[in-house]
N, C-alpha and C positions, 0 to 999 in steps of 0.2 A: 504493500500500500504506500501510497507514495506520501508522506507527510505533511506536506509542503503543501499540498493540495487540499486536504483537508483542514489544515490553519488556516487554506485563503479562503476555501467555502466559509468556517465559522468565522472570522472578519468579516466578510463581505454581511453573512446574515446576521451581525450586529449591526454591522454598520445600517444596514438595511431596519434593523428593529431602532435600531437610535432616529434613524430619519422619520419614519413611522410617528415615533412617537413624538420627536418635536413637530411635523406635520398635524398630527394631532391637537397638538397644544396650541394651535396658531388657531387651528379651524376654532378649540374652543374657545380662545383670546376674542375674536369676530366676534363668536355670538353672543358671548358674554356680552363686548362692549356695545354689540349695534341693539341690543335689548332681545336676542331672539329666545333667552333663561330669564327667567324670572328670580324667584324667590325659591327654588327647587320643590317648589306647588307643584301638584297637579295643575297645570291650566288646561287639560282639555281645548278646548277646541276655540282657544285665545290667542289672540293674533300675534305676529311676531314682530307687532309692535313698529316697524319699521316699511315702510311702502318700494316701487319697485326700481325709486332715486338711487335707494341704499345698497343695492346690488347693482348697478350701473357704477357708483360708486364706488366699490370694492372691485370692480373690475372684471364681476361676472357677466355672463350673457355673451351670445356671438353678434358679430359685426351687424349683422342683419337684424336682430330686432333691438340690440344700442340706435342704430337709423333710424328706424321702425318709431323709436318713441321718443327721439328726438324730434321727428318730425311731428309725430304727436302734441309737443308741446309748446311747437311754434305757431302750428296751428289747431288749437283745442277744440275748434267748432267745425270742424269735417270730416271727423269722425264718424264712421259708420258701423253697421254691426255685422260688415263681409270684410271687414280690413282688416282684420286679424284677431278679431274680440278680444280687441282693448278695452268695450266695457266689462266692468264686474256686474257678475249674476249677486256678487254678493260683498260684504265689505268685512273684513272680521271685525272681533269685541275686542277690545284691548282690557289689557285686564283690571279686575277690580280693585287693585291697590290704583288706577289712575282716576278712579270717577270724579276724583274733584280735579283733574288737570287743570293746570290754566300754563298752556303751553312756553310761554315769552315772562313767566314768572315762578320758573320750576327750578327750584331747588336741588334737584340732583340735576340738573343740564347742567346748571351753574360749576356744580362740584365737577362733573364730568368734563366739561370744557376747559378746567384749571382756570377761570377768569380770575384773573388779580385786579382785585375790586377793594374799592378802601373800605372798609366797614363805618368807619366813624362818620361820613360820610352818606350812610343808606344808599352805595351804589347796588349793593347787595339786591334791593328793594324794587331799584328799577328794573326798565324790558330787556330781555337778553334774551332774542328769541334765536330757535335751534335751527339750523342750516337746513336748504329744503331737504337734504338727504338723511338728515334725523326727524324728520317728521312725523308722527304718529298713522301712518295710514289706517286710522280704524276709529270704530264707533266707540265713543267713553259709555261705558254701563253704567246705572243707576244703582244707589247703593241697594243693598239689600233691604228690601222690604218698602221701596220707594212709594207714596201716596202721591196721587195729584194733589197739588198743592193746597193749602185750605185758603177761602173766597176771600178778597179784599169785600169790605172793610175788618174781618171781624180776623183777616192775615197779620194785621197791626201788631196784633195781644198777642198771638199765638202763632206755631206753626209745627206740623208733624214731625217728632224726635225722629222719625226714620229717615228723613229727608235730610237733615244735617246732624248725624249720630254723634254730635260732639259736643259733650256735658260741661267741658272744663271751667270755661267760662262763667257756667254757673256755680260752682262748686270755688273758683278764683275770685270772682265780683259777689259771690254772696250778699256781702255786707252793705252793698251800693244796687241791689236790686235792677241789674243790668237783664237778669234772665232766671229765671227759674224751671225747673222742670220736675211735671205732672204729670202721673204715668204717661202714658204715650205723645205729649205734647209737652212742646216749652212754650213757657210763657212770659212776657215781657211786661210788666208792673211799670214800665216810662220810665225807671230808676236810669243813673250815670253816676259817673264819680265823681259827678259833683255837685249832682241834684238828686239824692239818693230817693228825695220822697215824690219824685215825678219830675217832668220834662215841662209837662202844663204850667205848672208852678213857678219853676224856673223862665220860663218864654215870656210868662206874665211877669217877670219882676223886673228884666231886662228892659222891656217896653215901659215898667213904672221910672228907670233909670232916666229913662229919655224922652219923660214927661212926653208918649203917644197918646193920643184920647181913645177911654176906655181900654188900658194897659193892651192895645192888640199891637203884636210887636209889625204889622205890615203896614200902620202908618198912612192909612185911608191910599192904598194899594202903592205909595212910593218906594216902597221895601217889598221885592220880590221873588229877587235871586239870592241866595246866601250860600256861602260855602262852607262848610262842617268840617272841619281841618282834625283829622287821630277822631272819629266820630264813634268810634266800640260799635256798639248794633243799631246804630243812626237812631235811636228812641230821640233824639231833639230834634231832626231831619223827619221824625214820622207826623210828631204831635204839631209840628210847621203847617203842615198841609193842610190842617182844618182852618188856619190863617187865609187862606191861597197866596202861601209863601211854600217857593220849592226849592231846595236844599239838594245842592251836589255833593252828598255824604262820602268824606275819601278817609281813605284807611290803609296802609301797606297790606301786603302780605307776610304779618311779622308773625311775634310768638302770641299772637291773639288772631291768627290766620284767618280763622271762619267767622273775624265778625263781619265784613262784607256781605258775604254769602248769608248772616242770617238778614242783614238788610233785604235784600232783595227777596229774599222768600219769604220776609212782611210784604213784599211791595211796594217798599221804598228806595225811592232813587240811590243810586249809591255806586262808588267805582274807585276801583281795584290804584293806588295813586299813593306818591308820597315825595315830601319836599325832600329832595335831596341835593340831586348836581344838574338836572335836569328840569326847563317849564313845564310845568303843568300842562295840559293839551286842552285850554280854555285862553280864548285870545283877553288883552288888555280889556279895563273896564266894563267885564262880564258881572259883580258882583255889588250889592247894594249892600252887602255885611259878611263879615268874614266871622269864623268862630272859632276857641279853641278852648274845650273846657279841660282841664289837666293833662295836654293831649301830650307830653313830655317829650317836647320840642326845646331843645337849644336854641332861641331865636339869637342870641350874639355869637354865633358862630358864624364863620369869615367874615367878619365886620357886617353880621346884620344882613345877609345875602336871604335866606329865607324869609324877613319882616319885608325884605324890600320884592321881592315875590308877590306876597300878598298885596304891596301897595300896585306895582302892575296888575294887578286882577281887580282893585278897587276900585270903584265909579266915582268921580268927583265929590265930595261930600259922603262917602263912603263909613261904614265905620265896622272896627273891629274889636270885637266883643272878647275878654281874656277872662276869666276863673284859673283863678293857679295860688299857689298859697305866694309867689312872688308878689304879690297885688296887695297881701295883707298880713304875712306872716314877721315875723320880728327877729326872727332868729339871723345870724352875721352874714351866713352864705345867702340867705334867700331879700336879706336887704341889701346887698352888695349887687346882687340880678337886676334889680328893682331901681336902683341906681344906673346900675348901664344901659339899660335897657328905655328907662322912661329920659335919658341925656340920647340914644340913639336917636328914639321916635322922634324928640324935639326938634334935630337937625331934618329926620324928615319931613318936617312941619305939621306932623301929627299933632294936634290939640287933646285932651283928654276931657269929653262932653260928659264922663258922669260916673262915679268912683262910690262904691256903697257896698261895704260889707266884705267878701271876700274877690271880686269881680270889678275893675275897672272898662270903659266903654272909650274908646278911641275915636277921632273920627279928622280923615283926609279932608287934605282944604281943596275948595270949589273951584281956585284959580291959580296961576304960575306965580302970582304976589311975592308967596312966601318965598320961593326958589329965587325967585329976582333978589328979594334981599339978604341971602348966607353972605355970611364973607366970605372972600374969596380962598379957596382951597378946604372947604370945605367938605366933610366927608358925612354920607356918601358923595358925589357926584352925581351932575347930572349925564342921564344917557348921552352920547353922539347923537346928532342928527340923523345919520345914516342906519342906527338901531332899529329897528322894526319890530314893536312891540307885543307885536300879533305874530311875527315868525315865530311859531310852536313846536313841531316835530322834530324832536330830538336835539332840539336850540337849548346850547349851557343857559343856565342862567345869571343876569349879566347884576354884577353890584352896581346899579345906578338907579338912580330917582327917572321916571319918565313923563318930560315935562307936557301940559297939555298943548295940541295946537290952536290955531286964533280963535278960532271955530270954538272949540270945548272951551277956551277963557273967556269967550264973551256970554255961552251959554249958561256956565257959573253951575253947572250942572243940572238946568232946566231942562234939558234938549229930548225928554220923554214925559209920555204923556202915562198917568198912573194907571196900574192895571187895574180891570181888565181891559182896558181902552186902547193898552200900547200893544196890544196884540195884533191888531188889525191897523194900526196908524202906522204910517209909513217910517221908519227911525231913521235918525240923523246920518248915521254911516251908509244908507244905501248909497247917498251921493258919491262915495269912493269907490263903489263900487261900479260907477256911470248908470245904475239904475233910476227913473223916474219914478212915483206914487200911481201913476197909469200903468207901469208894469207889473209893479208890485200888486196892485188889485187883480189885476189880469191873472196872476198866478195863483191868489187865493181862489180866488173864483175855478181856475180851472185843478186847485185839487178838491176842491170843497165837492164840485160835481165827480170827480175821480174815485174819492172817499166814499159819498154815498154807492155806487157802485160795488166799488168794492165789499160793502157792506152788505149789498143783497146778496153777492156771493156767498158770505160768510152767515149771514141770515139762520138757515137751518140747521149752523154746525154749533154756535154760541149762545149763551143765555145770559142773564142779567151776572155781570162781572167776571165772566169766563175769563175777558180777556183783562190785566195791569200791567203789565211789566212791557212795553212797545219802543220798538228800535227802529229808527229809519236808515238806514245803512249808508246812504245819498241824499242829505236831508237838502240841499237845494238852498233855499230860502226860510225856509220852515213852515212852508204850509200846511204840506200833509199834517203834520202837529196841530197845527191850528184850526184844521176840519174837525180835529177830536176834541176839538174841545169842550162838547157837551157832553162825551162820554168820560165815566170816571176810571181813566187809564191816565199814566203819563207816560214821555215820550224821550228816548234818548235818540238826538238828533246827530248824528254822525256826518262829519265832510270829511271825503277821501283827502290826504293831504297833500295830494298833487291836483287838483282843481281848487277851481275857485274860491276864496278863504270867505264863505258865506258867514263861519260860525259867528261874527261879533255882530249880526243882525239877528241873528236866530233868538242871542243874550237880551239884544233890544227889542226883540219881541215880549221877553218874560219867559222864555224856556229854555233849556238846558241844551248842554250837549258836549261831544269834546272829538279833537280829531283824529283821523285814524289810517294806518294802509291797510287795505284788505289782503294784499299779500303777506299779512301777520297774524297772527292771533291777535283777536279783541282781549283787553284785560277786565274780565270776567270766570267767572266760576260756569262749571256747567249747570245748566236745566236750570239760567236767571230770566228767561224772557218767555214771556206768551206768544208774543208776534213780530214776524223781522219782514221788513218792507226792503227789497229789494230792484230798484227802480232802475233799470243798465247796471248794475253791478255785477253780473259776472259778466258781460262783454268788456266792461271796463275793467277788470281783473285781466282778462284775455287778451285784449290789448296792449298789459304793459309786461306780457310775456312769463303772469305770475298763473299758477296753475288752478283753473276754474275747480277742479273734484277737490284739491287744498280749501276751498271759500267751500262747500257744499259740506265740507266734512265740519267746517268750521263751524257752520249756520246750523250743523247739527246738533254740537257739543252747547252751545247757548240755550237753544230751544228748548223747551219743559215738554217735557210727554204730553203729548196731546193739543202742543202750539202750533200756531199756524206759522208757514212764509207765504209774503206776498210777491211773486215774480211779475215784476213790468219790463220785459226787454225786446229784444231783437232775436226773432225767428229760429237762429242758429244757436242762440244759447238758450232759449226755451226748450225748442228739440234736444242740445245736449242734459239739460234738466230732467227731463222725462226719461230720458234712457236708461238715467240712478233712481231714480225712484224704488222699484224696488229691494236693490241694492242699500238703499239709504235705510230702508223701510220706511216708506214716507209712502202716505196712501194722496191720490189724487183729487182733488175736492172740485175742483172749476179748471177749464180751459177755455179761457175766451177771445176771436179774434176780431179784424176790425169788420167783419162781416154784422160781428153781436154788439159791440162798443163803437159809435162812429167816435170818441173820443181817443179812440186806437191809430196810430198810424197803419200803414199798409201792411207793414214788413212788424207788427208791434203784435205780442200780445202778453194776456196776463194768464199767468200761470197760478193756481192757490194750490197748497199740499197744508197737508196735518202730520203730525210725527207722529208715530203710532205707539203705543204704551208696550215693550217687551222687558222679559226676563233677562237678568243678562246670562246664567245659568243656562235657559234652554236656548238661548240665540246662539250661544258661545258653542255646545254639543250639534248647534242646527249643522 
């Protein structure tokens, strides 16, 4: 036997077992990292989490269908069902450690990406959303034992424990009656931490502050937008509303994560937001009152960059409401705050309109006056001219005072008319925008007839407050908003951030909104909205080369079982719409063209779907 021969066989089939085995270890390193293992669950028949970007990505697939679906996604709307069935018969579940995703604020992407993010800072906080090739291709499941939601108004007090399974809060704020939980339900008592014995209370004292008649803090309708700054479960943004004062309740995604989330499944406005390095996505002079009741905010950090934030979101005469023990407390640190902070505002020419108890009330000057007379080198500064106050998306935000123009000094802050009157009055900013009051009517009028419409659509699907929670995704001008407004929903008004920066009209309407790319996750929680209005948005998704089934998956994870979308668009993405359906599971309610709607262009039609109520259990084995 020859030796030499059989040393090289057993070399060779090591060597061969060693390559094997680090072969091995790579294939498992991928699937580890690209999510296709979980938690070493059974996940049955749960997705693997990653869509078919992330295998183009890694380098699988032949030359022929890498073409195949590049072309695909240059052109999303010619797609058909003999070109190689590229659509899905079906979409998987991802699994249920993700049902509360909120894709551009996830915590393991964060960890997994290694971003060196400053903590102190709250970059942490902000969007950091995952490359299209970590995407989630798949439907978020509903938690275990998920109820349709319980009806606005009686959504306020209460809401089903199985819908947001997370107690801590109550069990953490006990003592401040933020939440409570009742067998099967939590319940909400108006407590905060810093109106422990209601919200009503507190709204009423704030308004006694500022000598309003008959303590209503909206000011015979002058006060109508307010922003709720660290707002825990928005209970001061809920008990607003019976004001007709609506409140853009923000809150990070921190270590009190799901108080967002229970806002909205009261059915109060509210969004996923935090003062950090980053504006807010609300243009200048969106706000008639700011609030922060121990929302435990450094406001003298970088010389006052976050106070000076809020003074860009203030309306001329503006004012900002504080609760903190810096306001009233005695102790060395918290009078030393109280110090810098009331010498800050001064320079900003903040005045202090009304100081009582533990809560003092602030409030912006009407005109450039003050600014005209700092001494010179004054800090902060005033913005550059060339600033742009309203540049929002993903714009640092800038240490400077931003001064008014001639326009807003001469109006001294008159320039609106009080709600509900400002809703249908033409506001002073359409003029930058080259718009006339003859258009602006023009457009109400033509959603006001659209709305109804669409309402007989929706007619036999909805009853008395089916629908609160409403998202225009394309909000234009803010009509469609404004057609609802006899019904008791509100309305989060969305401008893509590459069109036309409508939002500081929407604000001078009296309504809300903030802006957004559709080629990202919205910052939300899944199953927060009843109804998403959809008006050209997925051709406009298509057109800026961002992938239309990405927005469909997206409009899914938002939706609440049993919510409607409203599709208005062009022929080719209607057709692509309807080919997921049941892929989405999304049942078909109305297809209507301009044959049935002469308010339809030719090439237009409107599409209506419902999300349909499944298990994630048997979807996931389906």
């Amino acid at each position: 036997m020859d030796k030499s021969k059989v040393k090289g066989d057993g070399t060779q089939k090591k060597k061969l077992v060693v390559s094997l085995c680090i072969f091995g270890g790579i294939i498992i390193f991928i699937l580890y990292n690209y999510g296709f293992f979980g938690n070493h669950e059974n996940t049955g028949g749960y997705s693997f989490e990653y869509g078919t970007k992330s295998i183009r990505a890694l380098g699988w697939g032949n030359e022929e269908e890498t073409e195949h679906l590049s072309r695909q996604e240059e052109s999303p709307f010619v797609q058909d069902e003999s070109d190689g069935g590229v659509i899905p018969k079906s979409y998987p579940v991802c699994h249920d450690r993700h049902s509360e995703l909120i894709p551009c604020l996830d915590r393991n992407l964060i960890t997994q990406m290694r971003l060196k993010l400053d903590l102190s800072l709250m970059e942490h906080y902000e969007r950091h959303c995952p490359l299209p090739e970590r995407r989630f291709n798949c439907l978020i499941p509903p938690p275990l034992g998920y109820k349709i939601p319980v009806k606005w108004p009686k959504s306020r007090d209460q809401v089903w424990k199985a819908n947001i399974p997370h107690t801590h809060l109550a069990h953490e704020k006990s003592d401040q009656n933020w939440m409570i939980v009742k067998g099967d339900k939590i319940e909400f008592p108006g407590g905060g931490t810093h109106f422990h014995y209601g919200a009503d209370k507190y709204i009423a004292a704030l308004a006694n502050m500022l000598n309003f008649t008959d303590d209503n803090l909206n000011n015979q309708g002058r006060i109508r937008t307010v922003l709720d700054v660290g707002c825990g479960v928005a209970s001061f943004g809920g008990y607003l509303l019976s004001s007709d004062i609506i409140a853009m309740s923000l809150a990070p995604n921190d270590v009190h994560q799901n108080q967002i989330q229970f806002a909205l499944e009261r059915g109060i406005p509210a969004y996923l937001g935090v003062l950090g390095t980053k504006r807010l996505p609300y243009p200048s002079r969106s706000f008639e009152l700011a609030h922060c009741s121990r929302c435990r905010i450094d406001w003298l950090q970088r010389d006052g960059i976050l106070l000076l934030e809020l003074d860009r979101l203030l309306r001329p005469g503006g004012y900002f409401a504080y609760s903190s023990p810096e306001a009233y407390a005695q102790d060395e640190e918290d009078l030393r705050i109280w110090r810098e902070m009331s010498a800050l505002v001064e320079r900003m020419c903040w005045k202090i309109a009304a100081k009582k108890n533990q809560t003092v009330i602030w409030v912006k000057p009407l005109t450039n006056d003050c600014y005209m007379e700092r001494p010179p080198g004054t800090q902060p500064p005033l913005c550059k001219s060339d600033d742009d106050p309203d540049a929002i998306w993903g714009v640092p935000m800038q240490p400077c005072l931003t001064p008014y123009s001639a326009q807003q000094n001469r109006d001294k802050g008159r320039g609106l008319a009080p709600w509900p009157e400002r809703l249908t009055t033409p506001p002073p900013r359409l003029a930058s925008l080259g718009i006339n009051g003859e258009t602006f009517e023009r457009d109400m009028e033509l959603w006001r007839r659209r709305v109804g419409k669409y309402w007989e659509l929706l007619d036999s699907k909805i009853g008395p407050n089916t629908l609160r929670n409403v998202m225009d995704m394309r909000a234009h001008l803010g009509s469609f908003a404004a057609a609802l407004h006899d019904k008791d929903v509100w309305v989060m008004n969305v401008i893509p951030e590459d069109q036309e920066h409508y939002l500081p009209v929407i604000y001078d309407r009296g309504l809300i909104g903030s802006v957004h790319d559709w080629c990202e996750a919205y910052s939300t929680y899944p199953r927060t909205y009843d109804l998403l209005h959809a008006w050209e948005v997925v051709t406009e998704v298509g057109k800026k080369g961002c992938s239309p089934e990405d927005l469909l998956l997206e409009m899914d994870r938002i939706l609440r079982p049993t919510g409607f979308a409203l599709f208005r668009d062009r022929r080719p993405a209607i057709d692509f719409v309807k080919r997921r359906l049941k892929a989405l599971r999304w049942r078909l309610v109305a297809a209507v063209d301009s044959a049935a709607n002469a308010d339809l262009a030719a090439d237009e039609l409107v599409l209506v779907i419902q999300k349909t109520v499944w298990d994630a259990a048997a979807a996931a084995s389906a």
